[in-house]
C-alpha positions as CSV (number, residue, x, y, z in Angstrom):
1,X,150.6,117.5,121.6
2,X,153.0,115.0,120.3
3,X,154.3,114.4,116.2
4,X,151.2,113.7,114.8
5,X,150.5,112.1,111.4
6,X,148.4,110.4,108.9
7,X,147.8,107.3,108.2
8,X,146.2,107.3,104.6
9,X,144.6,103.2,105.5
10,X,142.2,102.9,108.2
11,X,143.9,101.6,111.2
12,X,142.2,98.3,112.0
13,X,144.4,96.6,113.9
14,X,147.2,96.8,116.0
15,X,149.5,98.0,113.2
16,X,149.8,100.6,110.8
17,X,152.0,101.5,108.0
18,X,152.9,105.4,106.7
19,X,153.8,105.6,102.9
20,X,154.9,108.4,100.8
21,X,155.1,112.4,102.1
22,X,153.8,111.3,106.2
23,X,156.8,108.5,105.8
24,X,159.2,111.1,104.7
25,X,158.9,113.3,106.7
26,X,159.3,111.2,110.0
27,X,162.2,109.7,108.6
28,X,164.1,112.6,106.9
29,X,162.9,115.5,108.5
30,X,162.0,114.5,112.0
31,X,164.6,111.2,112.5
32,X,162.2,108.8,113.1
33,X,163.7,105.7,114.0
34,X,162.9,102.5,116.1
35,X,161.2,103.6,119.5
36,X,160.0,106.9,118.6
37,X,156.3,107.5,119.7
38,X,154.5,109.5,117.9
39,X,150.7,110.1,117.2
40,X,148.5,108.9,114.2
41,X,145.4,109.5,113.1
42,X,143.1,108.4,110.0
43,X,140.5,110.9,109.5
44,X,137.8,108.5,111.2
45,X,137.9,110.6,114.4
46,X,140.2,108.5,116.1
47,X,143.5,109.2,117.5
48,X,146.2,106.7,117.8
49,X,149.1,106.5,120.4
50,X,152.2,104.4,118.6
51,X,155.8,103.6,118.5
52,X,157.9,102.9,115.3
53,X,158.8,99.1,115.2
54,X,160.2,99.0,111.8
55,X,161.3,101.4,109.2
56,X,162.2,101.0,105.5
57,X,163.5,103.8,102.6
58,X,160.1,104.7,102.1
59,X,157.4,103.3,104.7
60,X,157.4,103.4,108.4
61,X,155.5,100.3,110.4
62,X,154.3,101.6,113.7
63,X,153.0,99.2,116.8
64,X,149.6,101.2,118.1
65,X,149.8,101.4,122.2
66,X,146.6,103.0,122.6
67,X,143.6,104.3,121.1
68,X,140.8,107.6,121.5
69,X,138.0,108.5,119.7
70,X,138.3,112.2,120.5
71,X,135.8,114.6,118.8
72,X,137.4,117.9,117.8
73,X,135.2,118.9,114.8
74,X,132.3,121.8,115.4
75,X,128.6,121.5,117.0
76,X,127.3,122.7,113.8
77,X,128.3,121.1,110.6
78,X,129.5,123.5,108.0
79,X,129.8,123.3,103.8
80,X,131.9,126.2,102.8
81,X,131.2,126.9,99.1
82,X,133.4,129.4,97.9
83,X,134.8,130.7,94.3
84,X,138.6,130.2,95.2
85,X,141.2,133.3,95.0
86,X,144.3,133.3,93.0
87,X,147.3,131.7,93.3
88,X,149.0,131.1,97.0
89,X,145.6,132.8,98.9
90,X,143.5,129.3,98.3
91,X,146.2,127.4,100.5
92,X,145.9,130.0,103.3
93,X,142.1,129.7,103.1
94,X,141.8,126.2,102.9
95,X,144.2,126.1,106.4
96,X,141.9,128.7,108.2
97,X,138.9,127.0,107.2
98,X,140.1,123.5,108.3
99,X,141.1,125.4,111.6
100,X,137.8,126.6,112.0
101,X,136.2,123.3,111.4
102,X,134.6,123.7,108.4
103,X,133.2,120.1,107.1
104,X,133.4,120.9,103.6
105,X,134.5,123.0,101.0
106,X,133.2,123.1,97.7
107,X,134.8,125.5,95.2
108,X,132.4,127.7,93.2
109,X,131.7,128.4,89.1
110,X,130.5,131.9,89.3
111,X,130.8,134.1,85.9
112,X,133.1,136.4,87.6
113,X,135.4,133.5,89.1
114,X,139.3,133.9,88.3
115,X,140.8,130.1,89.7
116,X,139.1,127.5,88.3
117,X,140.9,124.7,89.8
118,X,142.2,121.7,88.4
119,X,142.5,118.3,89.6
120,X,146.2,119.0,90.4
121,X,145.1,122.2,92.2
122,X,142.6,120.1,94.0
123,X,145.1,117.2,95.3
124,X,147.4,120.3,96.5
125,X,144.5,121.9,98.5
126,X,143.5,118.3,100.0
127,X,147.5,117.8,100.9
128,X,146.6,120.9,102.7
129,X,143.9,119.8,104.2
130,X,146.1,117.2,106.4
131,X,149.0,119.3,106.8
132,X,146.4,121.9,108.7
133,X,144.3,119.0,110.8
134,X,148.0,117.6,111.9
135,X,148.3,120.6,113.6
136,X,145.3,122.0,114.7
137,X,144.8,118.3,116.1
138,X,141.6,117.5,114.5
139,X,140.6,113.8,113.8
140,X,138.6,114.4,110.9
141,X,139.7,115.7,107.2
142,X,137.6,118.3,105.7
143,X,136.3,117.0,102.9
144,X,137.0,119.2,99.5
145,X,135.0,118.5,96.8
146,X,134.3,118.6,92.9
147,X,133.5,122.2,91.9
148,X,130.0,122.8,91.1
149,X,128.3,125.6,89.1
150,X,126.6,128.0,90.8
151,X,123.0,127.0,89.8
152,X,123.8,123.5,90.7
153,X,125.3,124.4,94.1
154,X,121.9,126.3,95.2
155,X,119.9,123.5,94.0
156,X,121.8,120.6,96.5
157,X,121.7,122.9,99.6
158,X,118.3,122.7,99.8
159,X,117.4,120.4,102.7
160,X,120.4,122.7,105.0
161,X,118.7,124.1,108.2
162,X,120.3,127.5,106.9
163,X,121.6,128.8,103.9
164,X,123.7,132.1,103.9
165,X,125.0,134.0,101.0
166,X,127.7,136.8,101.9
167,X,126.6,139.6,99.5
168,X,127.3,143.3,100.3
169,X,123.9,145.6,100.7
170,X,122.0,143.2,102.2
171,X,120.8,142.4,106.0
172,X,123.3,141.7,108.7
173,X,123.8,137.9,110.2
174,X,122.0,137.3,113.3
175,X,123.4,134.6,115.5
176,X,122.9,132.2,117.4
177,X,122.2,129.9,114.3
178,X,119.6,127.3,115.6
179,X,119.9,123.9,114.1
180,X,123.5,122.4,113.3
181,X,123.9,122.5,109.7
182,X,124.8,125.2,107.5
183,X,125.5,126.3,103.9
184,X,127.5,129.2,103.2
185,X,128.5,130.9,100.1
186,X,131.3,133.6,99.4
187,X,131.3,134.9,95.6
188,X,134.4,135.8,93.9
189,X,136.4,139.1,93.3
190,X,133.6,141.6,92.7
191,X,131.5,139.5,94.4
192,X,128.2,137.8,92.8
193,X,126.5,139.7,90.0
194,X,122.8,140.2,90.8
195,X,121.3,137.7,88.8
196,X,123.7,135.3,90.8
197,X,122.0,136.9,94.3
198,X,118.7,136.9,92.9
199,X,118.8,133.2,92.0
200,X,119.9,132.6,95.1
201,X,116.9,134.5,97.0
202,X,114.3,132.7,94.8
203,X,115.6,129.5,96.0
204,X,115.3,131.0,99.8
205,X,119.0,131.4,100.7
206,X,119.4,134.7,103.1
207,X,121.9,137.4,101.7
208,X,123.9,138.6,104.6
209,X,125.8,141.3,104.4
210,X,129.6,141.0,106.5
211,X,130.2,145.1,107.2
212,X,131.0,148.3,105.9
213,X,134.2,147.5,104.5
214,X,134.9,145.0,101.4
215,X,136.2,142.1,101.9
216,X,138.9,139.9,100.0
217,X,137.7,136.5,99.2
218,X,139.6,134.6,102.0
219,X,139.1,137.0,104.5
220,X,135.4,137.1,104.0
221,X,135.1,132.9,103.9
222,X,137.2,132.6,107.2
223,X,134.9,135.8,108.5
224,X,132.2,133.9,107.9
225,X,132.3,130.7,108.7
226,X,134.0,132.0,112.3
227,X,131.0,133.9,112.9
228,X,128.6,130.8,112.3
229,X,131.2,128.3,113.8
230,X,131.7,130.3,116.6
């Protein structure tokens, strides 16, 4: 697969532009210039082939030769909510996630969370978001959303075909899945308390339990959503 980028504007035409970090690095850390051909894409699903007409200090205006709309997302639409780790370990889950092709992550208010993220925090996960889909080659962003409180989280998940809480003690996860949404939920160090779980059960989510051994937040979200993904 060739250089691939992102074009923050929808490409609607035969042109595009790259601004800020995608223009610098095509021009100061891969030598763009003038005739290089590289690949775009805009998070609409589409994928562009183009060549560099005209370049500036900070902005690169590309010529689009061709265009695809090729579907690499997964047959069953994922929401990842999740109370986010510490520190360098939300970065490495948000790239396995995108990987994956989880649709959305929404990071979790649980009373035993330790990161409540920030909006800075946020913008630096959804940078991440980008850097992971320019190489795993999807054509969509995962989306990465507002935190939400617990309770409220529950309460807008329940129209999702299935709705699965990773909570140790509890039943195991039988797959297939049937239907192609689903909402997942992984709790924070030490895990939900059990007024957490049983609000969740009285609201009909299904507590799944992901094996013998305990599982650090980011391992357990990427366990997850793998096993449902598939």
């Amino acid at each position: 697969m060739s250089d691939r980028y992102f074009a923050e504007t929808r490409i609607a035409s035969n042109r595009a532009l790259l601004v800020g970090a995608e223009a610098h690095h095509l021009l100061h850390v891969m030598r763009g210039k003038v005739g290089t051909r590289v690949t775009l894409f805009d998070g609409s699903g589409w994928q562009f082939d183009a060549v560099v007409e005209r370049t500036g200090r900070s902005e690169v205006e590309l010529a689009i030769m061709n265009r695809q709309e090729i579907d690499r997302e997964a047959q069953i639409a994922v929401t990842l909510g999740v109370a986010l780790p510490k520190g360098d370990r939300q970065k490495w889950l948000v790239e396995k996630v995108v990987e994956l092709g989880v649709s959305r992550l929404i990071p979790l208010e649980t009373e035993r969370g330790v990161a409540q993220p920030v909006e800075n925090a946020l913008e630096r996960l959804r940078r991440s978001v980008i850097e992971s889909c320019k190489q795993c080659g999807r054509n969509r962003l995962m989306v990465i959303s507002e935190p939400k409180p617990w309770r409220e989280f529950l309460d807008e998940s329940q129209d999702v075909a299935h709705r699965l809480v990773a909570h140790p003690g509890r039943g195991p996860l039988t797959l297939p899945l049937q239907g192609n949404t689903a909402t997942l939920a992984v709790g924070p160090e030490g895990g939900f308390t059990e007024e957490e779980a049983a609000m969740a059960e009285a609201r009909r989510w299904q507590l799944i339990d992901l094996g013998p051994r305990i599982l650090r937040v980011e391992t357990a979200a990427v366990a997850l959503a793998g096993r449902v993904i598939g």
